[in-house]
PAVO-162774 format. One record per residue: x, y, z of N, C-alpha, C in turn. Coordinates in pm, whole numbers, plus 50000, padded with zeros to 5 digits. Each point is the difference from the previous one (the first is absolute). Layout:
<nodes>
XYZXYZXYZ;...
</nodes>
This chain:
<nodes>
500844988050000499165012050000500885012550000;499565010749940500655011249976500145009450116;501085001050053500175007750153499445015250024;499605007749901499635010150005498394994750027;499704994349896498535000850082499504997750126;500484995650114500024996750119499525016050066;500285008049986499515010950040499575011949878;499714994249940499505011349898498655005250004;499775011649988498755010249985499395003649912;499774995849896499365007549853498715013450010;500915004349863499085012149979499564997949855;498624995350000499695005949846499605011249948;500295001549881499975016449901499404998249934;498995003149933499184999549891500245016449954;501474998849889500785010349956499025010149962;498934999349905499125013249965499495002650086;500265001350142499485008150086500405002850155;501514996249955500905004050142500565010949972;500485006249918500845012349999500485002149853;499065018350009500515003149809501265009349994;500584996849982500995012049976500425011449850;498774992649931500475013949897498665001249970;499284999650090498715010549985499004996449852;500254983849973498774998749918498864991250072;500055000150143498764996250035499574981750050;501634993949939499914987450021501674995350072;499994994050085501094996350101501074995849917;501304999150037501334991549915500574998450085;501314991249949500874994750061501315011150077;499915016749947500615007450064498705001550139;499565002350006499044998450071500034993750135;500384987849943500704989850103500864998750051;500875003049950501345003550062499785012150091;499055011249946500585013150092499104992050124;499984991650042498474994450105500744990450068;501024992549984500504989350036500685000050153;500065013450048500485004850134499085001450047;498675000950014498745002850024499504981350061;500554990749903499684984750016500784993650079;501145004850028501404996850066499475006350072;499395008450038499895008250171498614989150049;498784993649891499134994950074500604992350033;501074990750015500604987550004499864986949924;499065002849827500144991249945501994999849889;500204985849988501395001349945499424993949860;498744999849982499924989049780498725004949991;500665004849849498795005249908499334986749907;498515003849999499144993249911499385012049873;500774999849890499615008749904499534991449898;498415009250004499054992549904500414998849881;499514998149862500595001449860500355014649972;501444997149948500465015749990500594995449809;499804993949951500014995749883499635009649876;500314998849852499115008849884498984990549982;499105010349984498634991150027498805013249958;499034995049869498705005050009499365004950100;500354993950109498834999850114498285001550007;500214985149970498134997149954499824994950151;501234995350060499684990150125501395006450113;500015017450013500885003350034501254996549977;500384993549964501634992249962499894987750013;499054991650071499844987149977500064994349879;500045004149863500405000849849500995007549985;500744988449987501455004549965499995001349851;500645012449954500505002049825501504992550042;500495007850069501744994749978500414997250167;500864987149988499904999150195501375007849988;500695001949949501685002150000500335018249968;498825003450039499825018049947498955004450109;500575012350062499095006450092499155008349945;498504999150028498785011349939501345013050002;499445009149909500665010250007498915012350086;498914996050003499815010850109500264997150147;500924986150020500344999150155501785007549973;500585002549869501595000049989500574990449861;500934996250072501054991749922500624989150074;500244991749909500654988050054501295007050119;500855008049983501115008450082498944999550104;499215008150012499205001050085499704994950117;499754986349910499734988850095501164991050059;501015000649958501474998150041499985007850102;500385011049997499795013050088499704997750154;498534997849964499464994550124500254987050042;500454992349951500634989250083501035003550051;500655006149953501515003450071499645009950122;499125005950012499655009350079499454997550084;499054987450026499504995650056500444989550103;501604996449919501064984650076500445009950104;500555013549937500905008650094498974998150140;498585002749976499575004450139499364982350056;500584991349923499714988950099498574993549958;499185003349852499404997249989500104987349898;498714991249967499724992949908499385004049882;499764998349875499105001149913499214985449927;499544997450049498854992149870499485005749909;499824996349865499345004449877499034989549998;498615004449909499274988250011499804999749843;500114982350002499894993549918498704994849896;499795006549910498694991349928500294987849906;499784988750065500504990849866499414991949922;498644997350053498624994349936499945006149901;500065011449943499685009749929500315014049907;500115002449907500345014649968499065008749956;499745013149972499305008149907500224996249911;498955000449871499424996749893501115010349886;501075003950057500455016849908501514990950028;500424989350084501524995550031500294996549842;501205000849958500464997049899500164984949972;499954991550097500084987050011498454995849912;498965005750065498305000049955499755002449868;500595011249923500005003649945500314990449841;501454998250027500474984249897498884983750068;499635003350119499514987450002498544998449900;499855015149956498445000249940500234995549843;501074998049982499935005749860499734988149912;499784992549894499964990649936501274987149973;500945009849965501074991949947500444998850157;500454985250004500324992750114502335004550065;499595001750141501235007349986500645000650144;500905005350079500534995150124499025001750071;498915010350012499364999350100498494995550009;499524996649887498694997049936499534984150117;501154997150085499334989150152500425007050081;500225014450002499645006450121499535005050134;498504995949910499225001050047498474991049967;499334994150065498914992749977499025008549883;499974985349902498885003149854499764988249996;498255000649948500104986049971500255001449836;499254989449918500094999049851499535010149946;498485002950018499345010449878499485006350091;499155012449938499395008550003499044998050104;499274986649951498694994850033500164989750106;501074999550057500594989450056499905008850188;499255003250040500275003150184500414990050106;500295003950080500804997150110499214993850169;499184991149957498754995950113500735004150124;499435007950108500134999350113500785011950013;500675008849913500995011850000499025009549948;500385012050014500195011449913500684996849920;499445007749859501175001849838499105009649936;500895000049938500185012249870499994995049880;499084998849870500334996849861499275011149913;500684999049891499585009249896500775018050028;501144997150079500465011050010501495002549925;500434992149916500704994549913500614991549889;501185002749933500154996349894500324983149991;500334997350121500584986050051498214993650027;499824986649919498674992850041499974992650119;499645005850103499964998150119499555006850105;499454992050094499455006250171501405001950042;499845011450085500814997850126499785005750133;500714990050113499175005050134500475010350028;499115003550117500175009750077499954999250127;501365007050099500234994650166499305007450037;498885011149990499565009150059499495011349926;500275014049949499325007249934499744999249872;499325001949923500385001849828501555004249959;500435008750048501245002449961501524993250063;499674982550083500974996750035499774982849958;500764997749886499964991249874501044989950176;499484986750013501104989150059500884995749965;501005002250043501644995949942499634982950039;500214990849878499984983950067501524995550027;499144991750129501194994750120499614984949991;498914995849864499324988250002499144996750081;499324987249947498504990150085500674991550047;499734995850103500374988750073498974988649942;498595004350010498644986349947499815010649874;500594993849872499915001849834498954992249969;499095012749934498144992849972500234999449864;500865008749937500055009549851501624995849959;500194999949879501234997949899500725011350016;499375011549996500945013749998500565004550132;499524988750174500445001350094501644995550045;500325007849986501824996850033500174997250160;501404989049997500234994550123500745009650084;500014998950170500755006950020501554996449971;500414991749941501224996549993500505002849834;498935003249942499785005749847501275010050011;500525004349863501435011449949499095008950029;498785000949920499715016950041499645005050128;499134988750090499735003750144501634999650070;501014991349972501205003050069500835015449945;499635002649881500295015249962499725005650064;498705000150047499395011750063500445005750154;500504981150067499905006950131502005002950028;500484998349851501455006950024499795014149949;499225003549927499845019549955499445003650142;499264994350048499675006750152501114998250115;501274990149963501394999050133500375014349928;500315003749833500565008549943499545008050076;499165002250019499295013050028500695004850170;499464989850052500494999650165501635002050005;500964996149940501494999150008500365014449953;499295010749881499965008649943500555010250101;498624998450118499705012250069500714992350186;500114989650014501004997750132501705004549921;500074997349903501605005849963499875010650025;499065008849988500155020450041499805001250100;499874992750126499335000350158498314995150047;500114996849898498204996250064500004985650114;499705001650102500264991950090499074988350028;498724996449901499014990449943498675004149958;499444994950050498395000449958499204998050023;499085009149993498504994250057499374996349875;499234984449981499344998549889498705000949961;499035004649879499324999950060499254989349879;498924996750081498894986549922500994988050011;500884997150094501154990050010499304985549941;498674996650072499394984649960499675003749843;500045005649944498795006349855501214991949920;501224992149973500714994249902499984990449941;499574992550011499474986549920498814999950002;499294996249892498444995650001499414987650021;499184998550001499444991050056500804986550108;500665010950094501034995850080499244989550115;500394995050094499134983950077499955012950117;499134990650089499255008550142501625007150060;501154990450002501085007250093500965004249921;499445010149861500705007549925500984991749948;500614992650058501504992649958501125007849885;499254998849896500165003549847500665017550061;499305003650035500255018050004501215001950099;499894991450124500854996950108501724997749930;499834988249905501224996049940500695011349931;498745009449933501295010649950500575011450084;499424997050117500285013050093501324990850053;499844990550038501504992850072500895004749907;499854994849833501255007249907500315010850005;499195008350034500325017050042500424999650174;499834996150092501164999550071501344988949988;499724991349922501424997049998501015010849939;499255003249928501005009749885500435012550128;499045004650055500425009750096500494994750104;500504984050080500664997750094501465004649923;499964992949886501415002449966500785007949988;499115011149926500615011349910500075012850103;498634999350081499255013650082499644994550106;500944995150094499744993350143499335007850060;500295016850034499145008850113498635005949940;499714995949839498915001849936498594995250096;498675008450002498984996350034498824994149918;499584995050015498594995949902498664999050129;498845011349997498774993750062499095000949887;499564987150053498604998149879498415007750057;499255005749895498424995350028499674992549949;499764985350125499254993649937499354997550115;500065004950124498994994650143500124981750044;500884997649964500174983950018501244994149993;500515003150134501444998050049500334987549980;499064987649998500324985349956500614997349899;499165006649863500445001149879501145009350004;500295013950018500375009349919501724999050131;499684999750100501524994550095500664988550005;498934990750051500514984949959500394995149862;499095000249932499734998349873500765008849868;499895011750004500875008549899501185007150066;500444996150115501135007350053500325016250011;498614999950046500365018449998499874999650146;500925014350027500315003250132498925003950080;499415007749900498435006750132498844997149914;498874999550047498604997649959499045010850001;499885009349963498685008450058498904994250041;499114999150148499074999550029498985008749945;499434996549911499335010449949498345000750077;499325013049915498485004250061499034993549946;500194985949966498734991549948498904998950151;498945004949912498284998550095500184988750106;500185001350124499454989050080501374993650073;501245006649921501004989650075500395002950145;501115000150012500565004050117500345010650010;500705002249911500345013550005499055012549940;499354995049931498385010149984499325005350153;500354983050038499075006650137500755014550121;500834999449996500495007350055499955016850002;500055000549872499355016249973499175005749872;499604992149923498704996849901499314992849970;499394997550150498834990049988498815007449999;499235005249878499125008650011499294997349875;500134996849896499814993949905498214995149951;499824989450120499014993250000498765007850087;498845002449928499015007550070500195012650060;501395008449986500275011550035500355001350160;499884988450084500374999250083501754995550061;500865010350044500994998850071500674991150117;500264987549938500624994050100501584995950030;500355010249967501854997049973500134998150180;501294993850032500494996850109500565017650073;500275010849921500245012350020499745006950027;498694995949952498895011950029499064998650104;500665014550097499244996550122498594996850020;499804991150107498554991850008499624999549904;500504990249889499394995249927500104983250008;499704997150053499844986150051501034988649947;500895010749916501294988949912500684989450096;499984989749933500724985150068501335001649934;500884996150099501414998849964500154985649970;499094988150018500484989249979499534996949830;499255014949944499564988949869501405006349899;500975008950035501445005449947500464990450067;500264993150125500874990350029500284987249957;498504995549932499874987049994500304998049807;500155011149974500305005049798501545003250036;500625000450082501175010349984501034986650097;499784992350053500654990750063500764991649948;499124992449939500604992649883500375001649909;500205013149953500955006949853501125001050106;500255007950100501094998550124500604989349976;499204987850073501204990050071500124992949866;499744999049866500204993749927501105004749895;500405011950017501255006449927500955010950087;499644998850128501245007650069501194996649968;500904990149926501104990450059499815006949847;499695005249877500204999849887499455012249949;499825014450067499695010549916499215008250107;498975013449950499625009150114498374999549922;499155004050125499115006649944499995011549988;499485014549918499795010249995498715003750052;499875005850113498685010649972500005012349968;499245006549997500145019649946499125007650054;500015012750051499145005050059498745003249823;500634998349912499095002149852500754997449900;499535000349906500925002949891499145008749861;500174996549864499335013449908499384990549962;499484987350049499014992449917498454999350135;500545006450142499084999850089499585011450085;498815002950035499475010050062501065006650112;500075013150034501065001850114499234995350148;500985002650102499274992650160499475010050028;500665014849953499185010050037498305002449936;499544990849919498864998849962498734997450092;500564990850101498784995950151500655001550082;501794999250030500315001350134500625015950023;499775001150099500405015150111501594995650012;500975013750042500884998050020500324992750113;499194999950091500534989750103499704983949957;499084995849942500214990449976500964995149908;500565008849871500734995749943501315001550051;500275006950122501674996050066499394984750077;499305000950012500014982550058500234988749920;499445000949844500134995949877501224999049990;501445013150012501204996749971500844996150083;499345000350121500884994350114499624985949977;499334994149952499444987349990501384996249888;499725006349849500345000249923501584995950001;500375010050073501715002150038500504991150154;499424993950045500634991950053499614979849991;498935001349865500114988849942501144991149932;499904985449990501394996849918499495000949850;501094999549896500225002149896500435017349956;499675001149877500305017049953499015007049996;499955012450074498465006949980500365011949906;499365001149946499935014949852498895015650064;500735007749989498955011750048500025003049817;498535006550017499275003449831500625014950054;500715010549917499755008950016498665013649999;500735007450131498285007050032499904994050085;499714988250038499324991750118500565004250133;501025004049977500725003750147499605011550012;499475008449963499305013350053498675000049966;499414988749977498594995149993499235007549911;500254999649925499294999049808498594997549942;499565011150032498594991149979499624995449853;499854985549977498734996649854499315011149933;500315007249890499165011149960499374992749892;498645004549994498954994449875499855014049898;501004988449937500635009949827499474993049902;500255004249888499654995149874501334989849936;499774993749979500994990349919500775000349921;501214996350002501645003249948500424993249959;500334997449863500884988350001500084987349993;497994998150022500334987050025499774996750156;499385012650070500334993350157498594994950042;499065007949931498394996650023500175003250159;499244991950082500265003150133501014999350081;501074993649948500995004250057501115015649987;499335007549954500425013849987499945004150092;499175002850092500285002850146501084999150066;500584991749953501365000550101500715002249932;500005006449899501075000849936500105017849983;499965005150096499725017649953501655001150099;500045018949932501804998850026500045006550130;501434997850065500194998850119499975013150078;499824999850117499115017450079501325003550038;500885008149991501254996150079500035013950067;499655013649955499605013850104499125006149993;500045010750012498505010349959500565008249883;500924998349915500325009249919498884994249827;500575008349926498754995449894500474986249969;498654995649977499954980249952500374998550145;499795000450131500694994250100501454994749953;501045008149960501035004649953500204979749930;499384997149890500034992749944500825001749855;499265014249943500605006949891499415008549973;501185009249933499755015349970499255005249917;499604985849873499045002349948498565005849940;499385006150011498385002249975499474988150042;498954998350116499334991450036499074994149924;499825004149883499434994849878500544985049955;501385006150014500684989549894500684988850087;499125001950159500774986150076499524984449940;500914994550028500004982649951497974996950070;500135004950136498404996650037499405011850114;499285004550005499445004350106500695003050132;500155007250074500095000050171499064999650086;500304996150113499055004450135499445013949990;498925004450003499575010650018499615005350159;499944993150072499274999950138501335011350038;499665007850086500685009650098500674989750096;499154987750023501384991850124500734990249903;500435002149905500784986949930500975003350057;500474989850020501604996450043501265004649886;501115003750138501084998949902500984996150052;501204996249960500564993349994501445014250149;499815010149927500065011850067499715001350173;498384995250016499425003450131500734990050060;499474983549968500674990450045500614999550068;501384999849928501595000450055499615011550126;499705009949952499775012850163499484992450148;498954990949950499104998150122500444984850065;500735004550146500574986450019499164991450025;498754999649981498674984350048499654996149856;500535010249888499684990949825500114989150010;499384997049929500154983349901501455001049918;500275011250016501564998649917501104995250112;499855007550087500804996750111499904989650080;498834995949982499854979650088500354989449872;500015003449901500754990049878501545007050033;500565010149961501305000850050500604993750137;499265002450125500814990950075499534985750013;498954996249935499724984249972501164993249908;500155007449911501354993449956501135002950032;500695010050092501294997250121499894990250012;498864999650081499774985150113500434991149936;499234996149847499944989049931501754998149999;500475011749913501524994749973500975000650130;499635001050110500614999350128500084985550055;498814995150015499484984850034499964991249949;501464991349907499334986249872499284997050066;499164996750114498944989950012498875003449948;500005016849947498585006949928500244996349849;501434996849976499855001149838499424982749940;500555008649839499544988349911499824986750032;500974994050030500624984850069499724993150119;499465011950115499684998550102498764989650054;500054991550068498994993950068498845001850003;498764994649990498845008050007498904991650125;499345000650093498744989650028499415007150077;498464995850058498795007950002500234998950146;500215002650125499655005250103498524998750041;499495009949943498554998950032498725005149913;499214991549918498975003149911499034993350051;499015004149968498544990850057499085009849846;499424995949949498735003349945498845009750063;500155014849922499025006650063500445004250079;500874999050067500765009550153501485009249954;500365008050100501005006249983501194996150177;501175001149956500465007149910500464986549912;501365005049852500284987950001501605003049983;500354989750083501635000450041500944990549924;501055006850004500694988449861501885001650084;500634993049992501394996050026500945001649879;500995004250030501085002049875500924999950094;501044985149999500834997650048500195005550150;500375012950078500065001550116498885010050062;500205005649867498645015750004498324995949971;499105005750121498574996149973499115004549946;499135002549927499105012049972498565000750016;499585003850020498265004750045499595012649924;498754994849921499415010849938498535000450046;499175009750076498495000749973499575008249948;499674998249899498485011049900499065006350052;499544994150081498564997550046500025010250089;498625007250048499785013650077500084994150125;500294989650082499964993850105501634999450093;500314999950086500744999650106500134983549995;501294993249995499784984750019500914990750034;500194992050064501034992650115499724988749902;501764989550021500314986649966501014997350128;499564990249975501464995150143501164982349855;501145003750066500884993749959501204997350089;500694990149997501244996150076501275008749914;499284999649893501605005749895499895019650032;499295001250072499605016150000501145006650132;499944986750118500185001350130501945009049949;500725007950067501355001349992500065013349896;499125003149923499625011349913499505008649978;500465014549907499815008550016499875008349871;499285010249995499825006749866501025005149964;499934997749854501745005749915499035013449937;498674996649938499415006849894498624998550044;499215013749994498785001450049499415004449888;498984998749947498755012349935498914999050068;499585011350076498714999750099500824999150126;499024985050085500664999850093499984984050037;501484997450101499884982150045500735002450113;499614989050090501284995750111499774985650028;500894996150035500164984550044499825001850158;499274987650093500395002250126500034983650012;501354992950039500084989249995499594991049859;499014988150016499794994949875498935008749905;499155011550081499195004149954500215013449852;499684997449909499915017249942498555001749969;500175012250005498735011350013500485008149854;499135000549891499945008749916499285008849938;500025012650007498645010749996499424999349843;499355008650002499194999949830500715006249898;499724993649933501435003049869501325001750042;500294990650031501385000050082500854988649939;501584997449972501124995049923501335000450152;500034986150047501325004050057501064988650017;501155000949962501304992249977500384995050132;500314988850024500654997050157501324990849982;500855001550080501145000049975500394996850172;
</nodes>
């Protein structure tokens, strides 16, 4: 396992809207850099930068035109060198994220794959025979070219599937994964990855990681196998290289495809849904966060356990306080509940990711659609950082911002924050001291339940020597334990004390024992 991740902090950027610096209204990679002392002061050390690629942007950059060329309204490839180097100086990481299921319909690769006369890249990408010929069970596209043939689609109209092959071949025109052109494909995508770790890119976040083989068996296998070839290639070549997948299924995507971290992602109902967007169903609020709301910690325990004990010994889970594909926490939770959220967050095992914004609590704005974000535009508006114009985002005409701002007189900034020592900025800053003070808080560290019951509070969890207690709930509330007796608070939010085996923890209250 890669020694840096053991205590690492991520910050994701969703570049069009962290910082503009030449005043056309949409964020870049100078941007980032002038900000990177700002991320180094919250105490995260690794960046998660969304697609910063040339790209149409039908699907924000998730359609890649060229992976090996930076959009030019984020800069230049220098650019992006730049900021890696700038970013090692202050101790940071960078991840770039990866699209590999897929390109925009405009990549030059797409382009020869359309064409008639048969040619390097014409198995590029999935076609079947003719025109008239579709793709049961997929999305496709026919009649949009000169080449007689369907071809699928991983997701929008404008993102044609690069084939990685079928594992179960129904059809003649289905290639194996062990096929020249599906093995082409998944060496133009190492090309791609070796391209940008030779200039400093320190790995990747991927995204649609399971989406590579089709009609792949229940435990992916097929998709799994080419991800192992992509870390072998990176044990060898790019030992301190990262890879986390989305794919929400640490069995497959840790065990199975050898990637280092997993995102827990915000699928309806799981474990980690429940925790701070469980609201979904009938409009009623039952996240574990949200005070008195009757949230059970055992139905996150009993989803989140067994992804645990079944790949600790072989990779991390990720959680995130959000990311640009999910609602922000500031959407239902209050700032006090969401420092309980990151104290939760930050002294869990594996790698936790702060979404930027979230640390000065960001609210979900209901905008009009960008890009491709449909409802996920909301979280994607640019970052509040003072009171100067754009909440000194950019100098721009507020016309011409990438999306909307907060309008409310109390939006947050990033400005007040840092001022007010009880922020949410300032209990994630010293949540992660702590974290990188204590291995028993980090990545690697030990994990087991202390004390959960269904329906009750609080719920207490162990990490190697250090204890923790969180209650949500508007209630005042006692546990007794033998492991409590000899201890004392390191870290409070609200209020706790131990007296012998007993602790006492007030309402909305977070406290560390040591």
């Amino acid at each position: 396992m890669i020694n840096w991740l053991k205590d690492a902090v991520f910050y994701e950027i969703y570049p069009q809207s962290f910082k503009d610096t030449n005043g056309d209204g949409i964020g870049d990679l100078n941007g980032i850099i002038e900000k990177l002392d700002y991320i180094r002061d919250l105490g995260a050390n690794a960046l998660w930068i969304n697609p910063c690629f040339d790209s149409p942007f039908m699907d924000a950059g998730y359609d890649v035109r060229d992976y090996k060329k930076v959009a030019p309204r984020y800069g230049t490839n220098e650019d992006l060198i730049r900021l890696f180097e700038e970013a090692h100086k202050k101790g940071i990481k960078v991840l770039l994220d990866l699209v590999p299921g897929h390109t925009s319909d405009q990549h030059p690769w797409f382009l020869e794959s359309k064409k008639a006369e048969e040619n390097e890249y014409s198995g590029r990408y999935v076609w079947t025979t003719h025109a008239f010929e579709g793709i049961g069970g997929h999305p496709y596209i026919s009649g949009m070219s000169e080449r007689a043939g369907a071809y699928m689609l991983n997701f929008f109209a404008s993102q044609p599937a690069l084939n990685y092959g079928w594992l179960n071949r129904t059809e003649h025109w289905m290639s194996a994964p062990d096929s020249p052109e599906a093995l082409a494909t998944q060496e133009a995508m190492k090309d791609v990855m070796r391209f940008w770790m030779d200039r400093g890119c320190d790995g990747f976040r991927v995204d649609m990681a399971d989406s590579l083989v089709k009609n792949d068996d229940e435990n992916k296998s097929a998709t799994a196998a080419v991800w192992r070839s992509v870390r072998e290639m990176m044990d060898r070549d790019y030992p301190q290289c990262a890879l986390v997948s989305e794919w929400s299924n640490p069995w497959q995507a840790i065990n199975g495809g050898g990637f280092h971290m997993d995102f827990y992602l915000d699928h309806h109902g799981n474990g980690y849904n429940t925790l701070l967007r469980d609201y979904e169903t009938g409009g009623e609020d039952r996240s574990f966060f949200k005070k008195d709301s009757g949230g059970d910690i055992m139905r996150f325990l009993n989803d989140y356990l067994p992804r645990y004990e079944a790949t600790r010994e072989n990779g991390y889970i990720s959680m995130f306080t959000c990311n640009h594909d999910t609602p922000r926490p500031a959407r239902t939770l209050s700032e006090d509940e969401m420092k309980l959220f990151c104290a939760f967050l930050l002294t869990m095992p594996g790698v936790p990711f702060i979404y930027y914004g979230d640390e000065i609590g960001m609210r979900y704005l209901d905008v009009k659609t960008k890009e491709g974000g449909y409802q996920r535009t909301g979280s994607r508006t640019p970052m509040q950082w003072d009171h100067t114009r754009n909440y000194g985002f950019s100098d721009g005409d507020p016309a011409d911002l990438y999306l909307p701002q907060d309008e409310r007189k109390e939006a947050p900034t990033a400005e007040d924050a840092m001022k007010r020592p009880d922020s949410l900025w300032h209990v994630i800053q010293e949540l992660i001291r702590i974290r990188r003070t204590y291995p028993d808080l980090q990545a690697d560290g030990s994990f087991e339940t202390v004390y959960a019951e269904s329906g009750k509070y609080p719920f207490v969890y162990r990490r190697g020597d250090m204890i923790m207690a969180v209650n949500p709930s508007g209630q005042e509330v006692t546990v007794r334990s033998v492991q409590f007796s000899g201890r004392s608070p390191l870290y409070t939010i609200g209020k706790a004390s131990v007296h012998d085996d007993l602790l006492t923890i007030d309402t909305q209250s977070f406290v560390i024992l040591r």
